[in-house]
N, CA and C of each residue as an Amber inpcrd file, in Angstrom:
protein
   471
 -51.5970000  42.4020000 -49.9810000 -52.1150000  42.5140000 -48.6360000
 -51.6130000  41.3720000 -47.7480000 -51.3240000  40.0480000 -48.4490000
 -51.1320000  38.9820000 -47.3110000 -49.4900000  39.0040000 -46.9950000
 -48.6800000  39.4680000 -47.8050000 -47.6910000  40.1900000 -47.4790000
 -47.6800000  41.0930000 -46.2440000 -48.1210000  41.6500000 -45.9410000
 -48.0990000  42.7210000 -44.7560000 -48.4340000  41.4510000 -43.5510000
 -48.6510000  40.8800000 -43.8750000 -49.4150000  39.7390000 -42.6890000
 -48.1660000  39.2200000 -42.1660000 -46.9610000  39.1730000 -43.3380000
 -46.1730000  37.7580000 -42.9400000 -44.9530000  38.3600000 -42.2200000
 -44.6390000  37.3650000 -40.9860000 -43.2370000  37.8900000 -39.9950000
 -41.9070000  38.1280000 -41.2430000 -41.2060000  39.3840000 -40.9030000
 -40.3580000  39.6600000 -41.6070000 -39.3300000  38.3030000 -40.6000000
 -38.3970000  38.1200000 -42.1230000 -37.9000000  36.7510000 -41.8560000
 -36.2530000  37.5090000 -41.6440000 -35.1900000  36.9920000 -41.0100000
 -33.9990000  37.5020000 -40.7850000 -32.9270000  36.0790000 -41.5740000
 -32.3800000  36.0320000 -42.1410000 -31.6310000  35.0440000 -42.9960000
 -30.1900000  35.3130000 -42.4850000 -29.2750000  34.9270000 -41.6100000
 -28.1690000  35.0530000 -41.5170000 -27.3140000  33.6210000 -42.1290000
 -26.1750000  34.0080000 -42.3380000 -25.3490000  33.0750000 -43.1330000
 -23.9220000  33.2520000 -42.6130000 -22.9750000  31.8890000 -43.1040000
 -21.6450000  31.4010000 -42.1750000 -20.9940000  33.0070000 -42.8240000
 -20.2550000  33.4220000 -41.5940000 -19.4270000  34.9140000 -41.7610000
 -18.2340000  34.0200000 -42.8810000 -18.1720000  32.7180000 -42.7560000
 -16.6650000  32.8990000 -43.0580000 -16.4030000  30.5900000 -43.3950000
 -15.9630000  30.2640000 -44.5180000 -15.8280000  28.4030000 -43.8370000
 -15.8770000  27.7610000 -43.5450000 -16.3930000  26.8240000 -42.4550000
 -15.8620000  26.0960000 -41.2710000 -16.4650000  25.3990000 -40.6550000
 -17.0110000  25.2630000 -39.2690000 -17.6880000  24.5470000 -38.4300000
 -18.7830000  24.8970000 -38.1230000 -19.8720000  24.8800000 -37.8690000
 -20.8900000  25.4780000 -36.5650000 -20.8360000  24.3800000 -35.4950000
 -20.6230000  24.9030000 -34.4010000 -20.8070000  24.0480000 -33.0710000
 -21.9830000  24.7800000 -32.0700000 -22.3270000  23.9790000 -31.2080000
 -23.4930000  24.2910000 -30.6710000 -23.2570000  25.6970000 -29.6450000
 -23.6710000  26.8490000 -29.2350000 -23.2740000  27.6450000 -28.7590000
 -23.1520000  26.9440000 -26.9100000 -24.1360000  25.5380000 -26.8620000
 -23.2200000  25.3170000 -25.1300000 -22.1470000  25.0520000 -25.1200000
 -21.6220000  24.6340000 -26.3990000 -20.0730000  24.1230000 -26.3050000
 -19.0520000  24.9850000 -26.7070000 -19.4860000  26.6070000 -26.9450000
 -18.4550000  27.5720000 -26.7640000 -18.1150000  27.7080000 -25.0640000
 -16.5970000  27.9380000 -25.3270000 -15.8460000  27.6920000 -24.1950000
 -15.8840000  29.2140000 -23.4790000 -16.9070000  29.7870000 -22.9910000
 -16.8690000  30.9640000 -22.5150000 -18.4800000  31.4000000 -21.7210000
 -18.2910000  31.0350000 -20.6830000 -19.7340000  31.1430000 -20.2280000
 -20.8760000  32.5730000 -20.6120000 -20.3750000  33.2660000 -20.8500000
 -21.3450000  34.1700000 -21.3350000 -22.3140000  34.2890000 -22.7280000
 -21.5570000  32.9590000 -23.4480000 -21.9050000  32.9740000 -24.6910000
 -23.0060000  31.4660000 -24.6350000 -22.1100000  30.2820000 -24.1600000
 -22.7230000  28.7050000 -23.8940000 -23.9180000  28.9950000 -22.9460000
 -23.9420000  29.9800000 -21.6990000 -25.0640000  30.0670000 -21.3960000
 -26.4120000  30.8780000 -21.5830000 -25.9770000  31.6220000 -22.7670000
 -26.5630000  32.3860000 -23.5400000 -27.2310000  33.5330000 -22.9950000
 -26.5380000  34.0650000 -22.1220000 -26.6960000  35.3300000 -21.9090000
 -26.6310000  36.5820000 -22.4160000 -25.8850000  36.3620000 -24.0210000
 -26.0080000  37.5790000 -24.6990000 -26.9370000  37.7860000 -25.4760000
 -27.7830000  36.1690000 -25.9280000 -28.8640000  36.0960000 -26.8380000
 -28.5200000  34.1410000 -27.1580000 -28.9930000  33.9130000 -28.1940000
 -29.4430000  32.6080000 -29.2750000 -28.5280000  32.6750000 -30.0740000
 -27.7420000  32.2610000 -30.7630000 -27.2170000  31.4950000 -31.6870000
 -26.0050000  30.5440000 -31.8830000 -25.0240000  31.0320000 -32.4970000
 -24.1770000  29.1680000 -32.9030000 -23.0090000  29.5840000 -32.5060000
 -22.0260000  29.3670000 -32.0830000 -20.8500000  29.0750000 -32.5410000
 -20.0200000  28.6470000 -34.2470000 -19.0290000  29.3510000 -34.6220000
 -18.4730000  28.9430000 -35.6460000 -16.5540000  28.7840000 -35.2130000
 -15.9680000  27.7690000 -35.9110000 -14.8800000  27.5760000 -35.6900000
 -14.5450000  27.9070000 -37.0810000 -13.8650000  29.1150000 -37.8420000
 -13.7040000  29.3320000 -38.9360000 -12.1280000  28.9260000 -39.7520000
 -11.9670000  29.1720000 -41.2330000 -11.2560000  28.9430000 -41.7640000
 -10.7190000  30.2730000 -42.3050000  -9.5080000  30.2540000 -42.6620000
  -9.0430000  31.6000000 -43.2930000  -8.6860000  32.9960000 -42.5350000
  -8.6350000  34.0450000 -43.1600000  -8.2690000  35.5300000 -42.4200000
  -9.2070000  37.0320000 -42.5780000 -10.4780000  35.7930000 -43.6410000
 -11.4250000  36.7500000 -43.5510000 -12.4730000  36.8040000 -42.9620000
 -13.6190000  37.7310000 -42.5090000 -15.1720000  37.4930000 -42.1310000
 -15.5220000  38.3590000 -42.6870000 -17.0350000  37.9090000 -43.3630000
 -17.7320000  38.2360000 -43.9420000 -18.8490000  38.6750000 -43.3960000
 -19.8370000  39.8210000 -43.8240000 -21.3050000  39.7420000 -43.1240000
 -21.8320000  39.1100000 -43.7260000 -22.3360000  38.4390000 -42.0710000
 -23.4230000  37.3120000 -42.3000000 -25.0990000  37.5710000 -42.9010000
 -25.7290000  38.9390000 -43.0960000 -26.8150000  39.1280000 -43.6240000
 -26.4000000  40.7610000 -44.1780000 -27.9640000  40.8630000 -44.3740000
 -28.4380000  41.8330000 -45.6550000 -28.8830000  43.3110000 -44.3660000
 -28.0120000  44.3650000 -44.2060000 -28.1380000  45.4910000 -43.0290000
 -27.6380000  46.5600000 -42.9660000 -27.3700000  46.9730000 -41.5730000
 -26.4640000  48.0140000 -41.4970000 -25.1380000  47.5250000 -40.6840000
 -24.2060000  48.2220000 -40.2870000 -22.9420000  47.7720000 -39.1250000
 -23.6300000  48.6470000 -38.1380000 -24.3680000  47.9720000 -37.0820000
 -24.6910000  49.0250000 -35.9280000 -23.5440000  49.6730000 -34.7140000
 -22.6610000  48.2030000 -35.1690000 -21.8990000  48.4420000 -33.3750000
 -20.0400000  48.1260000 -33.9650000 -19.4230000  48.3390000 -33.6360000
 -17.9520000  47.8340000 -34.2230000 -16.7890000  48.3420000 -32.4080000
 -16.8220000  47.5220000 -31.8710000 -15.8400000  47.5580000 -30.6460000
 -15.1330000  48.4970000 -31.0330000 -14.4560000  48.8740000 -29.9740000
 -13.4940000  49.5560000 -30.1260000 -11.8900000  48.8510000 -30.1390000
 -12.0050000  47.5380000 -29.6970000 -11.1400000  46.8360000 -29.7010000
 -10.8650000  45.8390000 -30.6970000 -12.1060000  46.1760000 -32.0740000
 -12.3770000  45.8070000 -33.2090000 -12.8060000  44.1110000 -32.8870000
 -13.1750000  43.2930000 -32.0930000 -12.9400000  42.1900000 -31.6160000
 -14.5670000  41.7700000 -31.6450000 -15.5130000  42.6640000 -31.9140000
 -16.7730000  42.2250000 -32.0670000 -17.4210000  43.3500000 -33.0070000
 -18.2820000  42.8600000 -33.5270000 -19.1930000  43.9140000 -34.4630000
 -20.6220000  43.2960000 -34.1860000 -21.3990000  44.4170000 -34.5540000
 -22.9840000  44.4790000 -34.5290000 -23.7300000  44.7620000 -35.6900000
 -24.5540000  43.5940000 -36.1440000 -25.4420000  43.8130000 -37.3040000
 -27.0320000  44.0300000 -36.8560000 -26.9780000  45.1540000 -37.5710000
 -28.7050000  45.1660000 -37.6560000 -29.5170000  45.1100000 -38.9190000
 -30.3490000  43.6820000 -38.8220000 -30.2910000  43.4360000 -39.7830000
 -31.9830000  44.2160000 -40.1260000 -32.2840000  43.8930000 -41.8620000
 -33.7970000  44.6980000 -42.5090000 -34.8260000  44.2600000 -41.5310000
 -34.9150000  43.4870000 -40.4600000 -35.9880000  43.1960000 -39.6900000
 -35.6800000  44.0360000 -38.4540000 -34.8090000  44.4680000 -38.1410000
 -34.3480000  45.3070000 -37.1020000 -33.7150000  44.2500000 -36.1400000
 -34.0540000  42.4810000 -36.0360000 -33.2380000  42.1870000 -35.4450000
 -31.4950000  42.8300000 -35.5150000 -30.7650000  42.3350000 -34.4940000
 -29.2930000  42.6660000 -34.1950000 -28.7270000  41.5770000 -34.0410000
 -27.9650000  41.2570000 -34.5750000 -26.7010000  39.9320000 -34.4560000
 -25.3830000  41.1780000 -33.9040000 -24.8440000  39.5780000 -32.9930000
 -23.5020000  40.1760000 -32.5500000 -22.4210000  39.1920000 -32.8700000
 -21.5040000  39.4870000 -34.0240000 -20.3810000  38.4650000 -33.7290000
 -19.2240000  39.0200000 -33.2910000 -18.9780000  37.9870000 -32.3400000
 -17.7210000  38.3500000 -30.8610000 -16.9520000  36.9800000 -32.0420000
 -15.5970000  37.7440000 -32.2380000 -14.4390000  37.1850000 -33.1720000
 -13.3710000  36.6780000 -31.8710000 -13.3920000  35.4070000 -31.9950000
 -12.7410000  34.5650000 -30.9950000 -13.2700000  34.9930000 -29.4680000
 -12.6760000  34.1110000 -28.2740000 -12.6760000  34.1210000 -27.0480000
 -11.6150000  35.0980000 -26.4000000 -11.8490000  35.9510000 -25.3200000
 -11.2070000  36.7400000 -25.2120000 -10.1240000  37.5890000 -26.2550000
 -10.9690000  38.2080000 -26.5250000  -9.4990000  38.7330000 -27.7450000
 -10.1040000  40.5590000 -27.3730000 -10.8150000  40.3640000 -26.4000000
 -11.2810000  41.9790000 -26.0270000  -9.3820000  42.8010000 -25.2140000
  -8.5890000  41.7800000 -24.8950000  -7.9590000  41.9880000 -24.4650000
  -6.3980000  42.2420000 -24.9890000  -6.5810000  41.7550000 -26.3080000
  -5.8310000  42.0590000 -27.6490000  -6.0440000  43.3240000 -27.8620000
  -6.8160000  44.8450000 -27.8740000  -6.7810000  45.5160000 -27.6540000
  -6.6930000  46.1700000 -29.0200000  -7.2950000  45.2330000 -29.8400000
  -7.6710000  45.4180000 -31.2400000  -5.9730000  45.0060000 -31.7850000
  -5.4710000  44.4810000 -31.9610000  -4.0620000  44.1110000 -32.5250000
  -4.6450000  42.7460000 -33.3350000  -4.3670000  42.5230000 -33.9530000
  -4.3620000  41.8290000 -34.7340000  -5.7610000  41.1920000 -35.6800000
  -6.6750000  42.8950000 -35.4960000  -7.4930000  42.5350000 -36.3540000
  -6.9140000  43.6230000 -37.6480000  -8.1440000  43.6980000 -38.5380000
  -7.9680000  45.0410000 -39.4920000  -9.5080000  45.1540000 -39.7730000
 -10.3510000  46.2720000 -39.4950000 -11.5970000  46.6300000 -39.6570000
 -11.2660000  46.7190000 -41.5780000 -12.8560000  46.3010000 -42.2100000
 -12.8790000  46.6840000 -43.3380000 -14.2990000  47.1520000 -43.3890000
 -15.0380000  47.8060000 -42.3210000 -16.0400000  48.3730000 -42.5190000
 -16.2560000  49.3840000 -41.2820000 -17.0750000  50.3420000 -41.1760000
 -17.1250000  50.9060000 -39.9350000 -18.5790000  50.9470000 -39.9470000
 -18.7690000  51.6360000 -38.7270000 -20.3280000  51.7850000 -37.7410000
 -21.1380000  52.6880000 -39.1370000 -22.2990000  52.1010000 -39.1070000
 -23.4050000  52.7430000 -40.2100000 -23.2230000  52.4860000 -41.7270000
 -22.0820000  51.7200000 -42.3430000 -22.0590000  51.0040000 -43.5420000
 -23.4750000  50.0690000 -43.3010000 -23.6380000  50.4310000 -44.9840000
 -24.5850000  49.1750000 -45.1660000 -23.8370000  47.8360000 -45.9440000
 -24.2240000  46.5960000 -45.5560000 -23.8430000  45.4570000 -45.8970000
 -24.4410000  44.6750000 -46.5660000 -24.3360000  43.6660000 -47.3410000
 -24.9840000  42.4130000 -48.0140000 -24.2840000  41.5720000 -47.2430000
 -25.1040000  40.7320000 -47.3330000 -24.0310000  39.1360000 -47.0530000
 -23.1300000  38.9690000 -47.8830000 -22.1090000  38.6010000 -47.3880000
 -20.6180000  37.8250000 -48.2180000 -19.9620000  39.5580000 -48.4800000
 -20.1640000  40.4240000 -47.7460000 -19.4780000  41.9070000 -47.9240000
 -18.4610000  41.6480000 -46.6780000 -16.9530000  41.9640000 -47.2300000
 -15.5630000  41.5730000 -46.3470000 -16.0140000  42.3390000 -45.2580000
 -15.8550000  42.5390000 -44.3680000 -16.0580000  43.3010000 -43.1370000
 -14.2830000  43.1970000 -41.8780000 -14.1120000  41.9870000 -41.8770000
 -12.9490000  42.4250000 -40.9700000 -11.7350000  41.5170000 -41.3630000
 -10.6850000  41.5210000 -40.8070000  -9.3540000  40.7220000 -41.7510000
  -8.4550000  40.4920000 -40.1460000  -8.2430000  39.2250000 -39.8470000
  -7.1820000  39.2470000 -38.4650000  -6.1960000  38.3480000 -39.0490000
  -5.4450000  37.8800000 -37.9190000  -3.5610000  37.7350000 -38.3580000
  -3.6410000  36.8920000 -37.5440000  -4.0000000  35.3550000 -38.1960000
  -3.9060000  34.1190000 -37.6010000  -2.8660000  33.7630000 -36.9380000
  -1.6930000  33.6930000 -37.5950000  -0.5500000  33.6800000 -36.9070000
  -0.0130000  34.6920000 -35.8290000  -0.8890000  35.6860000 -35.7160000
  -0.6350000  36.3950000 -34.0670000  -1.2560000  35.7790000 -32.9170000
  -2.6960000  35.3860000 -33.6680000  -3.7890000  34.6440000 -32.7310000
  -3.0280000  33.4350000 -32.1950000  -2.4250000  32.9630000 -33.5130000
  -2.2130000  31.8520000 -32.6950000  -0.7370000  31.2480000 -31.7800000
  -0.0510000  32.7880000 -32.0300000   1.4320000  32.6490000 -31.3380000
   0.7940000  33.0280000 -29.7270000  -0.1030000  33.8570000 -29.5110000
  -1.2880000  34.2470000 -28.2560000  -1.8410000  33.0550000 -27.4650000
  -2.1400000  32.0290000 -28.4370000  -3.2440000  30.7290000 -27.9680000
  -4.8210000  31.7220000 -27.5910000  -4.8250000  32.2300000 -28.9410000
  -6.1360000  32.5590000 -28.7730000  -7.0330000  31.5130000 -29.5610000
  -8.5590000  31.0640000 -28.8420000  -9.6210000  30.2110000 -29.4480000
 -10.2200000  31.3350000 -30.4050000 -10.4870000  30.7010000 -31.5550000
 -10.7040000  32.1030000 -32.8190000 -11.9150000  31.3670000 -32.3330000
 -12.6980000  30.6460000 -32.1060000 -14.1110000  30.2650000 -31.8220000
 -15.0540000  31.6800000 -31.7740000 -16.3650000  31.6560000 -32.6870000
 -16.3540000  32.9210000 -33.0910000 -18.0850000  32.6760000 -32.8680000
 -18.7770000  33.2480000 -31.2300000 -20.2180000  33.2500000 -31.3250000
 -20.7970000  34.2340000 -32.3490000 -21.9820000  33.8910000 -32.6720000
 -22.9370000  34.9030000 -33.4070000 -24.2600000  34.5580000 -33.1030000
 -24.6320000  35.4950000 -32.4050000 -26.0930000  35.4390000 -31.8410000
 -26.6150000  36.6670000 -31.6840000 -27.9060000  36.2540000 -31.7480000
 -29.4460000  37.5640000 -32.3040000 -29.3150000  38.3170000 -30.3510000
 -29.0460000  39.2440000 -30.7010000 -28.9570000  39.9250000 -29.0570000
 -30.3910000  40.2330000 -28.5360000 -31.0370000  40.3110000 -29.2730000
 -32.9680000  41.0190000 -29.2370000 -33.4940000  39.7070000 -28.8650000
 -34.0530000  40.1830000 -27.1290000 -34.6400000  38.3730000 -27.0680000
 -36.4810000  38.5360000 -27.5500000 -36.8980000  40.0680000 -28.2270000
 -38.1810000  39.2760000 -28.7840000 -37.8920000  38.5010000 -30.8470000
 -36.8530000  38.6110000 -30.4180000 -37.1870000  37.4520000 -31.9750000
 -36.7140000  35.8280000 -31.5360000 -37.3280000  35.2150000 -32.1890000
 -37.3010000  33.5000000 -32.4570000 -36.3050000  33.1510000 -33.2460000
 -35.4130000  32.7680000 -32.6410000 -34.1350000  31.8490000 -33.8560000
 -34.4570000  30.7330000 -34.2520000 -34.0920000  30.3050000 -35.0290000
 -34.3130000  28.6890000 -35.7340000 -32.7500000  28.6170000 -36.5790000
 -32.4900000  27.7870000 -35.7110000 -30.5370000  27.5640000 -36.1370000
 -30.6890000  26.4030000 -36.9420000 -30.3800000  26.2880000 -38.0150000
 -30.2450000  25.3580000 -39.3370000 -29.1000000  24.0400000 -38.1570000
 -29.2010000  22.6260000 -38.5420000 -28.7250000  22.1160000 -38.3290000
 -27.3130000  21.1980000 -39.0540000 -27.0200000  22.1000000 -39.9070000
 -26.1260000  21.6800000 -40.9760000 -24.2700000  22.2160000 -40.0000000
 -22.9480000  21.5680000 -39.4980000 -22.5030000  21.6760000 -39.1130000
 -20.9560000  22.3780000 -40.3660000 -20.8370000  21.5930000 -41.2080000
 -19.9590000  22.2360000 -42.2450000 -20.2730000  23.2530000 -42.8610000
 -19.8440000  23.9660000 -43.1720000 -20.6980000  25.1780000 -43.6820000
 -19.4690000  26.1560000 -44.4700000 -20.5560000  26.8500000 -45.4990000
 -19.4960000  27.8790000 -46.4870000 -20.0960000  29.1410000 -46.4800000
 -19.9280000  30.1140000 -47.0780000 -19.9350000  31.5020000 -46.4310000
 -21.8180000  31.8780000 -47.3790000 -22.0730000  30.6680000 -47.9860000
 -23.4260000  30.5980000 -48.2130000 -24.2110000  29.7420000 -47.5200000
 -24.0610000  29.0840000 -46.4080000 -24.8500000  28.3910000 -46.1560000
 -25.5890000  29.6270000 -45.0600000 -26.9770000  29.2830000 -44.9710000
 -27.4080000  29.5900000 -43.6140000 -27.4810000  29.1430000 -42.5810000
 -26.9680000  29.5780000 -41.2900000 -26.7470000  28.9630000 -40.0690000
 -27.8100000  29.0650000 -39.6070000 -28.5890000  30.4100000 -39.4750000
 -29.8120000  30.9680000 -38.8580000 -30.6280000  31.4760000 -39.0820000
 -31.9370000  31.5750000 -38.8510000 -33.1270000  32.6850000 -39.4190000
 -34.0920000  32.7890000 -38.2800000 -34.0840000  33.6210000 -38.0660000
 -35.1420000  34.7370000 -37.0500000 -36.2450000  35.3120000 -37.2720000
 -37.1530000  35.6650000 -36.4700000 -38.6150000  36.6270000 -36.6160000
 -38.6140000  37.2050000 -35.6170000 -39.1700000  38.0870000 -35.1530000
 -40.2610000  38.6890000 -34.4940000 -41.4770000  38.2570000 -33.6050000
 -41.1060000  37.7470000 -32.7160000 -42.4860000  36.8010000 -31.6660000
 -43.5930000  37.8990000 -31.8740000
């Protein structure tokens, strides 16, 4: 019974290596001023991303350049894969999941071509934030991070 009482908890974790930086210091005002929602910035390592929690794939661009998790609490995370890359026009990613897969954390989900990104001068700087503004984020303060750490965890106000 005291189970039923308790806020379902949302556990997200690093997609992928690397950094977390604070989401004011992503270089893209829609994200630093948090207009899409709450969460971090990651500056990643490597050519893979991973899902960051335990869900479904709700949303997958068409320009493959962002995906949407919804996670067992019904919150929604959105990670937007680098700064402008809506305009890449999906080139130089490779989807490894589509819309309505279910996911675990650390399940491959997308694969891009660093060396296109970066013959482009694209910032792979990669927001991920809870789009649903009735849940509460609580962003872990740990900045190095591996594709187990948790960056974030959410509820339900």
């Amino acid at each position: 019974m005291i189970n039923v009482l308790k806020k379902k908890k949302c556990v997200i974790y690093a997609p992928a290596n690397g950094k977390v930086v604070d989401l004011s210091k992503v270089p893209d005002p829609v994200f630093s001023k948090k207009m899409m929602g709450e969460g971090v910035g990651l500056i990643f390592e490597g050519d893979t991303l991973f899902a960051p929690l335990d869900g479904k794939v709700k949303l997958v661009a068409s320009t493959k350049h962002a995906i949407g998790f919804e996670a067992n609490n019904k919150a929604e995370i959105l990670m937007h894969i680098g700064l402008d890359t809506v305009s890449l026009e999906g080139k130089g990613f490779e989807l490894l999941i589509k819309e309505g897969d279910r996911v675990k954390h650390g399940t491959p989900v997308l694969k891009i071509n660093r060396q296109f990104m970066k013959e482009r001068n694209i910032d792979l700087t990669t927001p991920i934030v809870v789009t649903n503004s009735e849940y509460k984020v609580f962003k872990s303060n740990i900045t190095d991070v591996t594709t187990d750490s948790v960056i974030m965890e959410c509820t339900k106000n």
